[in-house]
C-alpha positions in Angstrom: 21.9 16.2 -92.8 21.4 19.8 -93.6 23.4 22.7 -92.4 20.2 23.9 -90.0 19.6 20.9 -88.5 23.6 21.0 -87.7 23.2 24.5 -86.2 19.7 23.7 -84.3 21.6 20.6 -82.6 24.4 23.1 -81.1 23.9 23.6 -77.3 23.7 27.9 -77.3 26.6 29.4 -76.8 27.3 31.0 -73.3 26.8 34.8 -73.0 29.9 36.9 -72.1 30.2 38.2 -68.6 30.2 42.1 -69.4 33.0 43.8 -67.1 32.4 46.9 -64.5 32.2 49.9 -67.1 35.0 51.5 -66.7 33.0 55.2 -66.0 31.7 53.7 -63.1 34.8 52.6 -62.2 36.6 55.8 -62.3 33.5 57.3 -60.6 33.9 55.2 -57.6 37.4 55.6 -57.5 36.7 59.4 -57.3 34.3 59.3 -54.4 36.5 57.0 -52.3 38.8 59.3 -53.4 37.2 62.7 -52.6 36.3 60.3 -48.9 39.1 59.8 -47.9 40.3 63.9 -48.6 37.9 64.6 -46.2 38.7 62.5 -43.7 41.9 63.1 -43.7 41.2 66.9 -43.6 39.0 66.5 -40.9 41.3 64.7 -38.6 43.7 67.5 -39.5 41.5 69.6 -38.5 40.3 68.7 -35.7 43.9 68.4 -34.5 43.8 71.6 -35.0 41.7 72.3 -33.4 42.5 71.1 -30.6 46.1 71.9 -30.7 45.0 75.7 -30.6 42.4 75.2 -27.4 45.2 73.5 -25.8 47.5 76.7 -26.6 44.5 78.7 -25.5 44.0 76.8 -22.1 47.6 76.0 -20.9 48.6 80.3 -21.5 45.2 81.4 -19.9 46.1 79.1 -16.8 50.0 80.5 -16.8 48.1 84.0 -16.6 46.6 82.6 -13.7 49.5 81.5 -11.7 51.0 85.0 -12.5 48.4 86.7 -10.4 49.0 84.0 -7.8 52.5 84.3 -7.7 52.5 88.0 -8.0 50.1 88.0 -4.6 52.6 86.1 -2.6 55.2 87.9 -3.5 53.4 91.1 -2.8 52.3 89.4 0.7 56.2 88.8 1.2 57.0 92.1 0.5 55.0 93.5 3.0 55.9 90.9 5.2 59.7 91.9 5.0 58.7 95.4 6.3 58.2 94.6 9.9 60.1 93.1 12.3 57.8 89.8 13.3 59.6 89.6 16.9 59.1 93.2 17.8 55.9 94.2 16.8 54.1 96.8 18.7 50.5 96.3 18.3 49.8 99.9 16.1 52.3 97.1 13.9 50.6 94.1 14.2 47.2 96.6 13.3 49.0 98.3 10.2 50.3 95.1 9.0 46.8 92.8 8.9 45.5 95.6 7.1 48.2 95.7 4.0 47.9 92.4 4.4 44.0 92.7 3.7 44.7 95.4 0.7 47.1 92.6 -0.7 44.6 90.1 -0.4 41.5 92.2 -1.5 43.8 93.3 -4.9 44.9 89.5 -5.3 41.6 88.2 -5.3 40.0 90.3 -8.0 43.8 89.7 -10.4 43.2 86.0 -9.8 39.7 86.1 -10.8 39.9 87.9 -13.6 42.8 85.3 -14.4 39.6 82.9 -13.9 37.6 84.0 -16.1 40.2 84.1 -19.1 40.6 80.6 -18.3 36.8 79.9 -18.5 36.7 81.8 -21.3 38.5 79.5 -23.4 36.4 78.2 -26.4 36.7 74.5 -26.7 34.5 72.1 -28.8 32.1 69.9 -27.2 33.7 66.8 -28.1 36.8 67.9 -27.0 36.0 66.6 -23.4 39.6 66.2 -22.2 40.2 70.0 -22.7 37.1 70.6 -21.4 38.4 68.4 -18.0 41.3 69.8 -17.6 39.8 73.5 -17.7 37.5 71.8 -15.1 40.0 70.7 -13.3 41.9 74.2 -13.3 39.3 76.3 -13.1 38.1 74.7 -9.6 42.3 75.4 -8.0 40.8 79.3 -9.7 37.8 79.5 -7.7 40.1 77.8 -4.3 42.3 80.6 -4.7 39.6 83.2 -5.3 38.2 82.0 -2.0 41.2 82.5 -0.2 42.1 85.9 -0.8 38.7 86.6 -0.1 38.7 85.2 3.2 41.7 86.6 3.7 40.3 90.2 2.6 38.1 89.9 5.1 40.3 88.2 8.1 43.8 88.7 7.0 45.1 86.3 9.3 43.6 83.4 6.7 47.0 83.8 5.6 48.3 82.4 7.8 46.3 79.0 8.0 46.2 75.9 6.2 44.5 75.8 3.0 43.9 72.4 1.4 41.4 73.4 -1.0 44.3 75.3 -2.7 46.6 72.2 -2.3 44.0 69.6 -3.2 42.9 71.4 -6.1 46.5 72.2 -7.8 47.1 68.6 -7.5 44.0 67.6 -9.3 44.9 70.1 -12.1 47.9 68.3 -13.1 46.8 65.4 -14.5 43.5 66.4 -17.0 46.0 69.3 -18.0 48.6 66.4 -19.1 45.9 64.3 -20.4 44.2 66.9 -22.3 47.9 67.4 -24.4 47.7 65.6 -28.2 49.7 62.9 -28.6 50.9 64.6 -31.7 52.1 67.7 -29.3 53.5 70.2 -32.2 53.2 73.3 -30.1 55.4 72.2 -27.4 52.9 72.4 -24.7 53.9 69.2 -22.6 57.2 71.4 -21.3 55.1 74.4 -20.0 52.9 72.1 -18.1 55.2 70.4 -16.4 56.8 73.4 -15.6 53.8 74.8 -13.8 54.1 72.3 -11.2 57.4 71.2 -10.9 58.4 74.8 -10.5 55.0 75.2 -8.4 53.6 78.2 -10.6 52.0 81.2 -8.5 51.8 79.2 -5.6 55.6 79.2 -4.9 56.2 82.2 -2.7 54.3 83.8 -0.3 51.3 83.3 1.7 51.0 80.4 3.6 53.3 78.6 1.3 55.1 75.3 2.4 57.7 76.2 -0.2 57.2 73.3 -2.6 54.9 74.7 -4.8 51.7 74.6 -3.0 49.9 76.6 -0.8 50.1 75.3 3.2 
């Protein structure tokens, strides 16, 4: 038998399976590479982000309790002037109208307070920071209704508000919520601090002394 008939009765030999080049390797190791960069920076980011809004927010609503704090104390001020069990009526007639000035000044310091809150820039994905200046914004606009009321009629004052309760209330919760879990600034403390020490609504006014308006 001849050598070609040998070699023509040989089953073919299998091809070799050719690997993954390795350029195209390296190249896709690059792009998941140069992926996950970016993700990474954009979560970083967008903490960022998100830390600084929150910054932004939380010291534009301490602002805001300044002016209402700095009202009632103003209101007590004037309130420690007079005698309230022997008040003549030229008293009674002086004292509602400080009382209106106090009021009429408050509620233009407490909404210009409101508009640095509103002013706050925050992304539109960022809904819990937008909620929470929601949230705030609306105890803004209670307050801001007060003292104007009270401008107008200063014995407001003197009567229950629960708009102003309601709403500070409300705030507390979106403002918490709104926080990052990764909270590097230290903003949590300053929060809490705003209600448990009852912020601007402490003193003054109708307050029922625990940190609310009455």
């Amino acid at each position: 038998m001849t050598q070609e008939v040998l070699e023509a009765g040989q089953p073919a030999r299998p091809r070799r399976r050719q690997g993954m080049p390795t350029g195209l390797i390296w190249t896709l190791g690059i792009i998941t590479l140069v992926v996950l960069t970016l993700a990474s920076l954009a979560v970083i980011s967008d903490l960022t982000a998100r830390t600084v809004e929150d910054e932004l927010l939380i010291s534009a609503v301490e602002k805001s309790e300044s002016a209402m704090k700095a009202t009632q104390d103003e209101f007590s001020a004037v309130l420690d002037e007079y005698d309230a069990q022997d008040l003549s009526d030229a008293d009674r007639a002086e004292l509602l109208d400080r009382l209106g000035e106090v009021a009429a000044a408050g509620e233009v310091a407490i909404a210009e307070a409101g508009v640095g809150v509103a002013d706050v820039p925050i992304l539109p994905w960022h809904t819990k920071i937008i909620a929470a200046q929601d949230a705030y914004l609306a105890h803004n606009v209670a307050w801001v209704n007060y003292m104007s009321a009270a401008a107008e009629d200063p014995t407001e004052w003197f009567q229950p508000q629960p708009d102003v309760n309601s709403t500070f209330s409300a705030a507390k919760e979106p403002l918490v919520a709104a926080i990052p879990l990764l909270d590097v600034t230290n903003l949590l403390p300053r929060v809490r601090a705003i209600f448990d020490d009852g912020g601007g609504e402490s003193d003054g006014g109708a307050s029922n002394g625990d940190g609310q308006a009455a």
